[in-house]
N, C-alpha and C positions, 0 to 999 in steps of 0.2 A: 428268868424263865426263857427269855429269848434264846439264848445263849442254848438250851436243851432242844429248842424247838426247832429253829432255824434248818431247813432241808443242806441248804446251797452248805452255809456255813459247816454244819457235820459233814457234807462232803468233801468240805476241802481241807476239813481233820484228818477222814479218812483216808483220802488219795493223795494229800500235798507231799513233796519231800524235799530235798537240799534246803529244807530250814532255816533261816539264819538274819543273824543282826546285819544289818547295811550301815546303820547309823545307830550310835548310842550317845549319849551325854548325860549329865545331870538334868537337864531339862526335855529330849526328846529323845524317841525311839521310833526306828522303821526297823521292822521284821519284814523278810520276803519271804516265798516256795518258790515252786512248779507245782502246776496242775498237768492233769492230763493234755495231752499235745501242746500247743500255743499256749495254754492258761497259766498265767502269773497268777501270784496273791501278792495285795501289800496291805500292810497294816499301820497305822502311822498313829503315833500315843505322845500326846502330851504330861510329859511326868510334873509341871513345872503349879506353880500360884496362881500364875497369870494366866488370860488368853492367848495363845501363840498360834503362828501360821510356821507347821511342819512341813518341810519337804524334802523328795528326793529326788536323782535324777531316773527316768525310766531305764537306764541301760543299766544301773545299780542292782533294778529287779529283773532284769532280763527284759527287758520290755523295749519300746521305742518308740517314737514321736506320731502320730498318726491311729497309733490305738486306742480300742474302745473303754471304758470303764464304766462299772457297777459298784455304786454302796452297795455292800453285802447283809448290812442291818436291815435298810431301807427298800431293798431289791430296787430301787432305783438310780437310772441311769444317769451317767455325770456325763457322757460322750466321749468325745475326744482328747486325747491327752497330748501337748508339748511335750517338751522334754522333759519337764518333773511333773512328780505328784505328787498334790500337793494338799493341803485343807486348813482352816483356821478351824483352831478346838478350842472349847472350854477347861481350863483347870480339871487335868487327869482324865482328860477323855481319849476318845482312839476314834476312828474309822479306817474300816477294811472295805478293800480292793479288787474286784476283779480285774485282770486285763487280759482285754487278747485282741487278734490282730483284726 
C-alpha cells in the first residue's frame, strides 16, 4: 500500500526521466533518474539469499560527494553522501534515494 500512497515517491514516477540500470548482476541492482533541477533518484535492490551492502558511485547517478540524501520509504534523512551510495539490505529488499545538492 505504501507503494500507492507515498506523495514523494509518485512524484518521482511522475517527473523522473533518463531512467536507467547503473549496475546490474545476479545479485544487485542500482536504478538511477533525474528529477526536477539538481534531484537524482537511486534505488539500490538486493536480488541475492544473503544480507549484502549494495553500492554505487554518486557520479554513476549524477550526483557527487557532499550531497544530501533522503530514504524515500522512510522520508527520513541519511545526510551526507561520499562518493557512493551505499546501504546494507536484507534478502530482496531495495531502498530508494533522494539526492541533491
Amino acid at each position: 500500500l505504501g507503494l500507492l500512497t507515498n506523495r514523494e515517491v509518485l512524484a518521482m514516477h511522475r517527473g523522473s526521466r533518463n531512467v536507467r540500470y547503473v549496475a546490474y548482476d545476479d545479485r544487485h541492482a542500482v536504478i538511477a533518474s533525474e528529477g526536477e533541477g539538481d534531484v537524482r533518484y537511486v534505488a539500490l535492490f538486493n536480488l541475492g539469499e544473503e544480507t549484502a551492502t549494495v553500492q554505487v558511485g554518486a557520479d554513476a547517478c549524477g550526483a557527487a560527494a557532499g550531497w544530501s540524501a533522503c530514504e524515500m520509504w522512510s522520508g527520513e534523512p541519511v545526510g551526507e553522501i561520499g562518493g557512493t551510495v551505499s546501504a546494507e539490505l536484507a534478502p530482496h529488499a531495495c531502498k530508494l534515494y533522494r539526492l541533491e545538492p
